[in-house]
C-alpha positions in Angstrom: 0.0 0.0 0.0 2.6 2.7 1.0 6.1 2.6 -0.4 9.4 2.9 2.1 11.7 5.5 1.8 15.0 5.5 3.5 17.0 8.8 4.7 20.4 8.9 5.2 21.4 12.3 7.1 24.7 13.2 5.8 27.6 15.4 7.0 27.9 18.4 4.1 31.1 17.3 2.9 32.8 15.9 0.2 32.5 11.9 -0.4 29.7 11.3 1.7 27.1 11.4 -0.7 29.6 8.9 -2.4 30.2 6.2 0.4 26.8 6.0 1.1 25.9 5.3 -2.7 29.5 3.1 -2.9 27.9 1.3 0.2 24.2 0.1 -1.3 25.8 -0.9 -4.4 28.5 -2.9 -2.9 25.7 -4.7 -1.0 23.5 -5.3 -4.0 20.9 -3.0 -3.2 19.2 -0.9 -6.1 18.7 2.6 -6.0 15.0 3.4 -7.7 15.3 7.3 -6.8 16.7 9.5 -4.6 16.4 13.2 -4.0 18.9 15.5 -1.7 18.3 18.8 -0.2 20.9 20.5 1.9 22.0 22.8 4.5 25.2 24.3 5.0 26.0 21.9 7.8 24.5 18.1 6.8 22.3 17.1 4.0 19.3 14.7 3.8 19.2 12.0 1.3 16.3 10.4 0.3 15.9 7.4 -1.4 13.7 4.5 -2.6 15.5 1.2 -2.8 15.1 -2.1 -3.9 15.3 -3.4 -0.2 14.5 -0.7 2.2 15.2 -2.8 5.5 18.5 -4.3 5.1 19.5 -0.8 3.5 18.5 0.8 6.7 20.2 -1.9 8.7 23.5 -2.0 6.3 24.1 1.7 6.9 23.5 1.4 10.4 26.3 -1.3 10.9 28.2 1.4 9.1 27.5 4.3 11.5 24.8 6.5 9.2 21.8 7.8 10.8 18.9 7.2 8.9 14.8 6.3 9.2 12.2 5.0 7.0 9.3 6.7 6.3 5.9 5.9 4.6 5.5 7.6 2.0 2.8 7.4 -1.4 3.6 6.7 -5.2 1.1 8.1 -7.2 1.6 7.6 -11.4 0.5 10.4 -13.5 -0.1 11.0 -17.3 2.4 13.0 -18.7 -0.1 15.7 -19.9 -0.5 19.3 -18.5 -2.5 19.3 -15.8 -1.5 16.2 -14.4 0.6 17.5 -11.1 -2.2 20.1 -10.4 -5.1 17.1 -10.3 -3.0 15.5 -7.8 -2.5 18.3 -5.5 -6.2 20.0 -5.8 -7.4 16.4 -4.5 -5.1 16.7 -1.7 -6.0 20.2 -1.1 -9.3 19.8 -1.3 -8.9 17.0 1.3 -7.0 19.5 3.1 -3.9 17.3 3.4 -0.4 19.2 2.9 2.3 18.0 0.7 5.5 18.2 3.0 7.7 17.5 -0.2 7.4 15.3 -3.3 9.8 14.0 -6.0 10.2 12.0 -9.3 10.0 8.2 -8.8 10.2 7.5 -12.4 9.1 8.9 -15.8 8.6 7.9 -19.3 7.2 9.3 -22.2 3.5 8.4 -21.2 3.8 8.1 -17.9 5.6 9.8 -14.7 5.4 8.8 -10.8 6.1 11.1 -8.2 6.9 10.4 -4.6 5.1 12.1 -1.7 5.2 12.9 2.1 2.1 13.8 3.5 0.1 14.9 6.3 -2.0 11.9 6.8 -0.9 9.4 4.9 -4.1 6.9 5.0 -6.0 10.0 4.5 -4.2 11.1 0.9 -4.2 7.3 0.0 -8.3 7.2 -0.3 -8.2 10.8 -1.5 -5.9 9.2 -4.6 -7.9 6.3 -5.2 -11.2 8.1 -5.3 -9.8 10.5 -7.5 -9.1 7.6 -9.6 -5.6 8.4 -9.4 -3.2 5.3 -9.9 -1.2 4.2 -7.0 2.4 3.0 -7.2 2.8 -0.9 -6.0 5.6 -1.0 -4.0 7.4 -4.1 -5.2 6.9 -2.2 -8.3 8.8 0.8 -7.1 11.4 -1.1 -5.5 12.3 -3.1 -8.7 12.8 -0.3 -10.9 
């Protein structure tokens, strides 16, 4: 129903963006998507993997501090139009988008990744809206 995501907060510096990627692929773990926003201090990577658990637990082992968090796929027709019908349904629901990003995106197609206010809330919103969710195996396999 609700995808994982995994966040890494990261020292601002040099190579640490790298080790942690260098880390996952060492271990055989896929990275779907990720987003990164940062500070002039640390920076906060967050990513969709093919196995969120034993990410979370590798990076652990490895000193990182990181979480996972619920968060929604929703696909969306590549059409104008698209991104606004997703958050008018969420507005209209009252439900505030704490950040989004791109999952994945094709000519047709796009998914984007989103943290909301209430979760379960923003999941029936979608589906009544006839809005496609993402599966989650699906997401983790890409």
């Amino acid at each position: 129903m609700f995808l994982k995501q995994l966040t890494v907060f990261l020292e601002n510096r040099e190579g640490r963006l790298e080790s942690v990627t260098d880390l996952l692929a060492k271990n055989d773990i896929n990275i779907a998507c990720l987003a990164l926003a940062d500070t002039s201090e640390y920076g906060v990577l967050r990513l969709v993997v093919s196995d969120p658990d034993r990410a979370k637990a590798i990076l652990k082992e490895e000193g990182y501090s990181s979480r996972l968090t619920e968060v929604l796929g929703v696909r969306l027709q590549q059409v104008p139009g698209s991104v606004s019908k997703l958050t008018k349904v969420l507005a209209a629901e009252n439900i505030n988008i704490e950040y989004m990003y791109t999952l994945s995106s094709s000519k047709e197609f796009g998914s984007m990744i989103l943290k909301v206010s209430d979760i379960e809330k923003a999941y029936e919103a979608v589906k009544n809206a006839g809005m496609e969710l993402v599966d989650p195996q699906a997401a983790y396999s890409l």
